[in-house]
N, CA, C and O of each residue as an XYZ file, in Angstrom:
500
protein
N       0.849     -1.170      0.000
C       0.000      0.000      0.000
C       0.902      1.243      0.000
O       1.582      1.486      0.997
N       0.932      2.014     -1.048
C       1.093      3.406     -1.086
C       1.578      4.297      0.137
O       2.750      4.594      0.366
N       0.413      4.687      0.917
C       0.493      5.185      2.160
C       0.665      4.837      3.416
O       0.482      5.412      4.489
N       1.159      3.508      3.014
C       2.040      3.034      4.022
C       3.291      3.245      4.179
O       3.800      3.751      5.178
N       4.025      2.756      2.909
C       5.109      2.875      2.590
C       5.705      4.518      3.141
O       6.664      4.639      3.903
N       5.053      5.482      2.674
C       5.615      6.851      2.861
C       5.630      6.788      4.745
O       6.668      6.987      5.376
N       4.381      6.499      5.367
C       4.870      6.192      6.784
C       6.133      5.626      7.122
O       6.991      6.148      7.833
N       6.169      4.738      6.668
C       7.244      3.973      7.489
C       8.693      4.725      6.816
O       9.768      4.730      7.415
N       8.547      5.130      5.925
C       9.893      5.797      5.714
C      10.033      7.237      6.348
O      11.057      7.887      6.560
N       8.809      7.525      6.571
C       9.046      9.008      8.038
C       9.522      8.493      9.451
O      10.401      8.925     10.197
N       8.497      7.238      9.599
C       9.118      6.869     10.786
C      10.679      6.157     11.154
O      11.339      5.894     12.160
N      10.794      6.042      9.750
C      12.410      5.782      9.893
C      13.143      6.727     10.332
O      14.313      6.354     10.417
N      12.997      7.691     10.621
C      13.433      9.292     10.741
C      12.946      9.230     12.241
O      11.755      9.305     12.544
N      13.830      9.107     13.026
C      13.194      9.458     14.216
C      12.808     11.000     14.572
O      11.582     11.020     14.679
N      13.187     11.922     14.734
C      13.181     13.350     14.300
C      12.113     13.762     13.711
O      11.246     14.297     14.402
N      11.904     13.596     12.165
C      10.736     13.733     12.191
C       9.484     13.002     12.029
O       8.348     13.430     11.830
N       9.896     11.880     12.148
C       8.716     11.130     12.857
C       7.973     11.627     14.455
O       6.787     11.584     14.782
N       9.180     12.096     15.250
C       8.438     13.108     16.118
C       7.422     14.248     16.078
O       6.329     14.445     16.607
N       8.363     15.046     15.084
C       7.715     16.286     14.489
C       6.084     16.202     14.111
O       5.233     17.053     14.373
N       5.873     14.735     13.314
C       5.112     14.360     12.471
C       3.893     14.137     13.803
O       2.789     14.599     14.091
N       4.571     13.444     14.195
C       3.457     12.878     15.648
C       2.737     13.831     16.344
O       1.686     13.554     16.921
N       3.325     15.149     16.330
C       3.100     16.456     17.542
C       2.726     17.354     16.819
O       2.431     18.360     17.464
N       2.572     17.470     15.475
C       1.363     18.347     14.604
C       0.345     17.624     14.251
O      -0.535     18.269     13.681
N       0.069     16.046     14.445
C      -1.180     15.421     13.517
C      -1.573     15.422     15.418
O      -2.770     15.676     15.550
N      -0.966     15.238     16.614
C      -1.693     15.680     17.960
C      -2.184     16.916     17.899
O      -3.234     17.195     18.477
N      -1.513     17.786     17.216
C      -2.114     19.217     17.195
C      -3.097     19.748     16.797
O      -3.681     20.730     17.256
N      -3.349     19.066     15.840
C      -4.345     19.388     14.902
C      -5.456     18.518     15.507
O      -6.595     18.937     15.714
N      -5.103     17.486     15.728
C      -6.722     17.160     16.164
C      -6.930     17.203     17.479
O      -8.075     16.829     17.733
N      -6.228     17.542     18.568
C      -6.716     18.242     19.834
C      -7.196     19.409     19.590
O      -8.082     19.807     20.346
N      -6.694     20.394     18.328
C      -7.825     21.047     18.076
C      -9.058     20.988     17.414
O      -9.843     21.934     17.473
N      -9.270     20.088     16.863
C     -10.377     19.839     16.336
C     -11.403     19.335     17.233
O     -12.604     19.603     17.217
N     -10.592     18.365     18.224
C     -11.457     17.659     19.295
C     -11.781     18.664     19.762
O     -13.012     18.641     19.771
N     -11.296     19.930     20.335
C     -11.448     20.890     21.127
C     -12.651     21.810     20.342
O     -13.434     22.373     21.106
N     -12.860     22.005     18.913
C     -13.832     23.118     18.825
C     -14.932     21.952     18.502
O     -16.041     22.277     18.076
N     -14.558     20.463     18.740
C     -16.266     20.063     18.427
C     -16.420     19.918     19.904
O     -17.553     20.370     20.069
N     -15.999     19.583     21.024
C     -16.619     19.797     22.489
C     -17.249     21.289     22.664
O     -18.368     21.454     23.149
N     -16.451     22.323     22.238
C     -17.123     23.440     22.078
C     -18.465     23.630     21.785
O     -19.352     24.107     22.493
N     -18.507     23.186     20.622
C     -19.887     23.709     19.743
C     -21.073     22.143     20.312
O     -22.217     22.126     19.857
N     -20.748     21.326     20.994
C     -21.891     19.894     21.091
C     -22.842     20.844     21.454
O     -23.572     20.906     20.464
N     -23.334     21.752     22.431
C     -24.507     22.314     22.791
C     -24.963     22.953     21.688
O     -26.148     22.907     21.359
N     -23.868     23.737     20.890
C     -24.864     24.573     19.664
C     -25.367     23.861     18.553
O     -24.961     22.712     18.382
N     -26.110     24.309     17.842
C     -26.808     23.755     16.374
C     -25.470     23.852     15.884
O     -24.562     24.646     16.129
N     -25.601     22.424     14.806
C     -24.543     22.025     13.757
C     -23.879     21.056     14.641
O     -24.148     20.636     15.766
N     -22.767     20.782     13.656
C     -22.289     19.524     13.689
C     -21.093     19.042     14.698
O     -20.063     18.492     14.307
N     -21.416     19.351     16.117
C     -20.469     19.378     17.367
C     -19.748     17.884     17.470
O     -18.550     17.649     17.624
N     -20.712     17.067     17.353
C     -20.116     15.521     17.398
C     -19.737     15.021     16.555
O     -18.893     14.131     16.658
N     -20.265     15.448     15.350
C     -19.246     14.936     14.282
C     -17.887     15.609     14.079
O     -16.927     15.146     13.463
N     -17.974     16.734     14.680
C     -16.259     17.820     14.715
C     -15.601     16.968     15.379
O     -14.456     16.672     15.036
N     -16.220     16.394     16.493
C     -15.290     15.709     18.005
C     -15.336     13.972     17.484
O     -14.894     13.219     18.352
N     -15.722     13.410     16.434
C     -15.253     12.146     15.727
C     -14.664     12.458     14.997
O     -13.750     11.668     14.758
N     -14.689     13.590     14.225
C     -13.816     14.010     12.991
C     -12.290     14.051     13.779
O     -11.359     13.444     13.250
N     -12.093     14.725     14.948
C     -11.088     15.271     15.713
C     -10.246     13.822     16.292
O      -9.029     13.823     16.109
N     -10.875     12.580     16.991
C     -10.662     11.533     16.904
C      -9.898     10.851     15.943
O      -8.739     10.442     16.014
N     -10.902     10.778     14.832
C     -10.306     10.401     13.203
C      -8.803     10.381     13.036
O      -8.061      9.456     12.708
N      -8.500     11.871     13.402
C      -7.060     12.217     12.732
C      -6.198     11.989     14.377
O      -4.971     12.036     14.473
N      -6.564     11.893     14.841
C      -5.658     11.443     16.721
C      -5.387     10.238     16.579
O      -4.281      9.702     16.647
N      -6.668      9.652     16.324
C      -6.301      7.852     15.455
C      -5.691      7.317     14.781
O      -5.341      6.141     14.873
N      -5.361      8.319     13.706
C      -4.086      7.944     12.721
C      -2.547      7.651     13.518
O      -1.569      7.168     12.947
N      -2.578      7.888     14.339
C      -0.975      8.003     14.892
C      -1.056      7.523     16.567
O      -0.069      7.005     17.090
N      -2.028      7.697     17.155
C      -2.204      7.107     18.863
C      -3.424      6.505     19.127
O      -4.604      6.850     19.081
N      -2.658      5.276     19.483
C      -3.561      3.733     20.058
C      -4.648      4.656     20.965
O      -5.759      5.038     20.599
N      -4.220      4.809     21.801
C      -5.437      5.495     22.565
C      -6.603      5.771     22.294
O      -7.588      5.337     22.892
N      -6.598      6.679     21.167
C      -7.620      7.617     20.269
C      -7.795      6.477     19.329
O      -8.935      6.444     18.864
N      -7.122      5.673     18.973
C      -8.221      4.839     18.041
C      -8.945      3.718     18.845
O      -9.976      3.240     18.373
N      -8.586      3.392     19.721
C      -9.299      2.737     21.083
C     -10.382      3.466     21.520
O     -11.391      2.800     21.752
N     -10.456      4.818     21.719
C     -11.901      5.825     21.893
C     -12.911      5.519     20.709
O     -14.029      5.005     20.750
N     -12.132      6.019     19.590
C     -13.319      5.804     18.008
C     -13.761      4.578     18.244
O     -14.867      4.489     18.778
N     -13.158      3.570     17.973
C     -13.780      2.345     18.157
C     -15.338      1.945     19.305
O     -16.435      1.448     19.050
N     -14.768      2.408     20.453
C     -15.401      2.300     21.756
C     -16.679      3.276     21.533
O     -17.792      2.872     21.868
N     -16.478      4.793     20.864
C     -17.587      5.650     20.337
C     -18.559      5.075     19.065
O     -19.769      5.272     18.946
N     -17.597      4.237     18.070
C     -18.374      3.791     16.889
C     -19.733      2.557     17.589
O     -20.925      2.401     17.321
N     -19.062      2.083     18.275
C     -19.752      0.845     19.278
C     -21.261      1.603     19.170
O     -22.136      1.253     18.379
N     -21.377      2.716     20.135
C     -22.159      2.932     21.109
C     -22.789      3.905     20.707
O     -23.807      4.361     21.228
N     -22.056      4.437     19.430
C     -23.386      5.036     18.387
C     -24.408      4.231     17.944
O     -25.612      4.488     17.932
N     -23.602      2.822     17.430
C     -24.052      2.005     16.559
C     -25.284      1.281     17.530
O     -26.247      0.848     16.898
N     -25.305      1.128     18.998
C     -25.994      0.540     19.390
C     -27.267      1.799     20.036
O     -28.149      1.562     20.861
N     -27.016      2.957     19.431
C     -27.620      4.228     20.223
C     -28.559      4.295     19.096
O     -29.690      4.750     19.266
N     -28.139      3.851     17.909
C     -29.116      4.002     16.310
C     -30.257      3.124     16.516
O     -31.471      3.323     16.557
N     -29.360      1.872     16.660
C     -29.957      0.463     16.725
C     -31.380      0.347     17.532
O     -32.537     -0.014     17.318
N     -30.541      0.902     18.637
C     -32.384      1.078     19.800
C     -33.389      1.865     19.367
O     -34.596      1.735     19.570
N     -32.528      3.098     18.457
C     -33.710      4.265     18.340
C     -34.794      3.318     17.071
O     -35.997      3.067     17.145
N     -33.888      3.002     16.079
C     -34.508      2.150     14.958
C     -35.500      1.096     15.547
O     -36.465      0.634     14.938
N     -35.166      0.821     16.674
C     -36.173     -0.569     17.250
C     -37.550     -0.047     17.826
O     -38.377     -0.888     18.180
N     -37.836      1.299     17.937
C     -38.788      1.941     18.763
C     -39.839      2.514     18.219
O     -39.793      2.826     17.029
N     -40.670      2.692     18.779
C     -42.045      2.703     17.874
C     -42.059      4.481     17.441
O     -41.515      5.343     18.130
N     -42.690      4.699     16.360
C     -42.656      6.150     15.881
C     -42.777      7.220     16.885
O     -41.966      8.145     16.840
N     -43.929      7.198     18.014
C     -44.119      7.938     19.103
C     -42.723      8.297     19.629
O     -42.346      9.463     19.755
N     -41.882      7.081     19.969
C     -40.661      7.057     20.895
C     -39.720      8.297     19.699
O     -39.031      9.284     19.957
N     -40.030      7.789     18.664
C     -38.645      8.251     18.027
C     -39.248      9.699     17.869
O     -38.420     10.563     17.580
N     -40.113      9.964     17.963
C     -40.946     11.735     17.532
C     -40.234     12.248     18.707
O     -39.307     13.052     18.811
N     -41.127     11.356     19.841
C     -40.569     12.155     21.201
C     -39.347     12.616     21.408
O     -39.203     13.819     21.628
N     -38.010     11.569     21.369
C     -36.294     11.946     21.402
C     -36.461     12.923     20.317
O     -36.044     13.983     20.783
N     -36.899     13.132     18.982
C     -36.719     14.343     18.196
C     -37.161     15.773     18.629
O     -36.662     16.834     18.255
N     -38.306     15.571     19.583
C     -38.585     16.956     19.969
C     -37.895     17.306     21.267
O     -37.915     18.519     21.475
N     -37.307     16.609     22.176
C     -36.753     16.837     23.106
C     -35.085     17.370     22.662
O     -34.337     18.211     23.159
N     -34.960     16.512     21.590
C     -33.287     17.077     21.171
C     -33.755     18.584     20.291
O     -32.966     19.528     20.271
N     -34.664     18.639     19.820
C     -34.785     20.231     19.625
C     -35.677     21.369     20.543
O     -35.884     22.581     20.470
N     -35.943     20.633     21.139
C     -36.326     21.719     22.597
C     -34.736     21.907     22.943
O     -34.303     23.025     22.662
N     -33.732     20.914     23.553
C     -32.500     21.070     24.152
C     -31.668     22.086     23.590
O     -31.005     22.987     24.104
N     -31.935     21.591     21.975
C     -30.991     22.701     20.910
C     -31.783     24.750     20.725
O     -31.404     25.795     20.197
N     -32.552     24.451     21.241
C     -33.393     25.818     21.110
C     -33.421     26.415     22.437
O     -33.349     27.636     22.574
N     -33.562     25.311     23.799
C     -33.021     26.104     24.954
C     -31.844     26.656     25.128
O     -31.718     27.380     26.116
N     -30.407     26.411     24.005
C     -29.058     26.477     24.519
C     -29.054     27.949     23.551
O     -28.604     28.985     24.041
N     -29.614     27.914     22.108
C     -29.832     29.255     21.688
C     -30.093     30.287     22.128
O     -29.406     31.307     22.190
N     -31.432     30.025     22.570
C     -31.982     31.018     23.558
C     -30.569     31.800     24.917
O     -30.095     32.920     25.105
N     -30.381     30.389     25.570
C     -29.406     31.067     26.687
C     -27.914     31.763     26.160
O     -27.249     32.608     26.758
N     -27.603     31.066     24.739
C     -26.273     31.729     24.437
C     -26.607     33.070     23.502
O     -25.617     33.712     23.154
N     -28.045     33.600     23.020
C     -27.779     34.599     22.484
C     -28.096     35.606     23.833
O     -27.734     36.776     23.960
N     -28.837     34.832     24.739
C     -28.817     36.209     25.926
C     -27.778     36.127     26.489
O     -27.638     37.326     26.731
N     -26.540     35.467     27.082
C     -25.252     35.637     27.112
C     -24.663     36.535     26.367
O     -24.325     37.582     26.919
N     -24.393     36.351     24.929
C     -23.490     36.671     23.754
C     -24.247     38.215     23.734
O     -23.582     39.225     23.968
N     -25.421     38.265     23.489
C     -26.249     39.282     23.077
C     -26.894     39.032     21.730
O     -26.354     38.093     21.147
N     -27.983     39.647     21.001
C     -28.265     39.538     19.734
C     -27.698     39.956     18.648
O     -27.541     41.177     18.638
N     -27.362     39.453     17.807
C     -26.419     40.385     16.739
C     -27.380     41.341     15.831
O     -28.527     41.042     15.498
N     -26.747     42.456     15.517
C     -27.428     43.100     14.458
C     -28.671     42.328     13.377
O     -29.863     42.627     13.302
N     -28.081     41.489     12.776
C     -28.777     41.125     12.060
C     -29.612     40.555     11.820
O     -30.128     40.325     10.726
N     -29.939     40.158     13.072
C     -31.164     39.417     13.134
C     -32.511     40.533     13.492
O     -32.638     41.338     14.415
N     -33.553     40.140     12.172
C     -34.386     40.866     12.145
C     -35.366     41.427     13.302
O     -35.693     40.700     14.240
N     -35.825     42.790     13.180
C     -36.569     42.880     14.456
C     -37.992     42.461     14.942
O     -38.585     42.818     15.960
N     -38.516     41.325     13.616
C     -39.408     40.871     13.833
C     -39.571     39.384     15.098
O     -40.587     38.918     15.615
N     -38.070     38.972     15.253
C     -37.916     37.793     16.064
C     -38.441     37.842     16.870
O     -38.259     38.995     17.259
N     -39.369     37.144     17.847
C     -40.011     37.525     19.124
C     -39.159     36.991     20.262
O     -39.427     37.163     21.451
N     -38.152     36.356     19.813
C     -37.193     36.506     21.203
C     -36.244     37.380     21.560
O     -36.017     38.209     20.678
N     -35.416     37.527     22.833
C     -34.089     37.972     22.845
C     -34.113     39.282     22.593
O     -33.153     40.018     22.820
N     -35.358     39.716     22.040
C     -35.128     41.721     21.718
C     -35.505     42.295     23.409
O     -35.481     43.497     23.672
């Protein structure tokens, strides 16, 4: 395989096989870091913080020991929802957007409202 080969000839390099190790940590401790950020806001918080995993995984057992352990327990988090009768699954849908509309609410009265949002909104003015 291709992209193997180029590995193992970095890691022949001890040096920068270091180097290599402590920017692909970098990068995805930051990534892990702005999807823990954003999980309360609308959009895609948990997929930032698997995405962020993803690339931690490439290079440390650890982090691909988490994905794995996370892929699990999605897979069995789908599985149940799929097994449940329409009521059940309406209900978890309106409760995860009540949750996502209570955290709006509290972070634009934190943050404040921005300009641009029209003055017809009936919240937050």
């Amino acid at each position: 395989m291709a992209g193997a080969r180029w590995r193992r000839r970095l890691a022949a390099n001890r040096s920068i096989n270091h180097g290599y190790r402590v920017g692909v940590g970098i990068v995805g401790v930051l990534v892990l870091a702005v999807g823990l950020v954003t999980i309360p806001l609308p959009g895609p918080g948990w997929l930032t913080v698997i995405a962020g995993l993803f690339v931690l995984a490439t290079e440390f057992t650890w982090a691909e020991r988490l994905l794995e352990f996370t892929r699990h327990h999605v897979k069995r988090w789908t599985d149940w929802v799929s097994g449940q009768p329409v009521w059940v699954r309406l209900l978890i849908g309106l409760a995860t957007a009540a949750f996502v509309y209570g955290v709006m609410v509290v972070t634009l009265h934190i943050a404040g409202v921005p300009d641009w949002v029209p003055g017809w909104v009936p919240l937050w003015r």
